[in-house]
N, C-alpha and C positions, 0 to 999 in steps of 0.2 A: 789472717794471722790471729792468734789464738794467743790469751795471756792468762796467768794463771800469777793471782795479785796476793800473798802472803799476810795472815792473819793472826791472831792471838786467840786461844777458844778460851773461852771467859766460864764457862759450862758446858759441861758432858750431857747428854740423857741416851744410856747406853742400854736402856728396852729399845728406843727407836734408833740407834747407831747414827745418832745425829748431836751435831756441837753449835753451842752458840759462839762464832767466830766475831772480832772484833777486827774489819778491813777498814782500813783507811776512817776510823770514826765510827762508820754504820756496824751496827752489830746486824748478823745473820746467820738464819740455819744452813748448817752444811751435814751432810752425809760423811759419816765417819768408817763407812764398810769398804774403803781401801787404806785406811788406817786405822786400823784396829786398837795397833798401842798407843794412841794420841792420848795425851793426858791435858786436864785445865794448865793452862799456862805454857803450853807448849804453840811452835809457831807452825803452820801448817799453809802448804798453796793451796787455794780452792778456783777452780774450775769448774765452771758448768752447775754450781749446786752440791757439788762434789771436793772432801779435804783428799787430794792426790799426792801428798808427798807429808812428812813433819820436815824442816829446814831448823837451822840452827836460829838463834836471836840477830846474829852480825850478816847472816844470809840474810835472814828480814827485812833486816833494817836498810841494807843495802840496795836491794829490790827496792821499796820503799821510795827511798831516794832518787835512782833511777829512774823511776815512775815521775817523782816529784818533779825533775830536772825535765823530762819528755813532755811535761804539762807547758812549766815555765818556756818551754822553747816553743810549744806547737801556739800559745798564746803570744809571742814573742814575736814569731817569724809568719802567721800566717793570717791575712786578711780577717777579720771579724765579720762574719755573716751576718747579712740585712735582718734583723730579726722579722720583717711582714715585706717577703719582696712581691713586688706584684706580680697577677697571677699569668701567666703565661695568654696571649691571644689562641684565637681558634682561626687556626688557617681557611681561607674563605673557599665555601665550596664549589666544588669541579660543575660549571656549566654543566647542563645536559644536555647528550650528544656529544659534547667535546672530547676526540682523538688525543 
């Protein structure tokens, strides 16, 4: 599955067709060369490295929220992984000769 997370671009540098996007907190470069008309202040999905759509502010934020909701639940409802579990044995090896 493939998500494509809704940002704000804070700055343009339209020599390299790239925007400084503002996702979730981290600011980053995104490829602005399938939205051409994307202006600062505008809210844009990026995928891959890539701005692939402009979305409205209420679409944003929406997204956003969703995202925010899908965290609170997968933290919520799903086991907390061991953070050092140990490492797996090595299955003992095959006598020689043994059929």
């Amino acid at each position: 599955m493939c998500l494509a997370v809704p940002g704000k671009i804070t700055a343009l540098d339209a020599d390299a067709a790239t925007a400084t996007v503002n996702m979730l907190g981290v600011e980053q470069r995104a490829s602005t060369c399938l939205i051409p008309t994307a202006q600062v202040g505008d809210y844009v999905l990026v995928h891959a490295g890539f701005g692939i759509q402009i979305v409205s502010a209420e679409e944003a934020e929406e997204t956003l929220k969703l995202v925010a909701d899908l965290t609170e639940l997968v933290e919520d409802e799903l086991p907390v992984a061991d953070s050092d579990p140990a490492p797996a044995s090595d299955p003992e090896p095959a006598a020689a000769g043994a059929r």
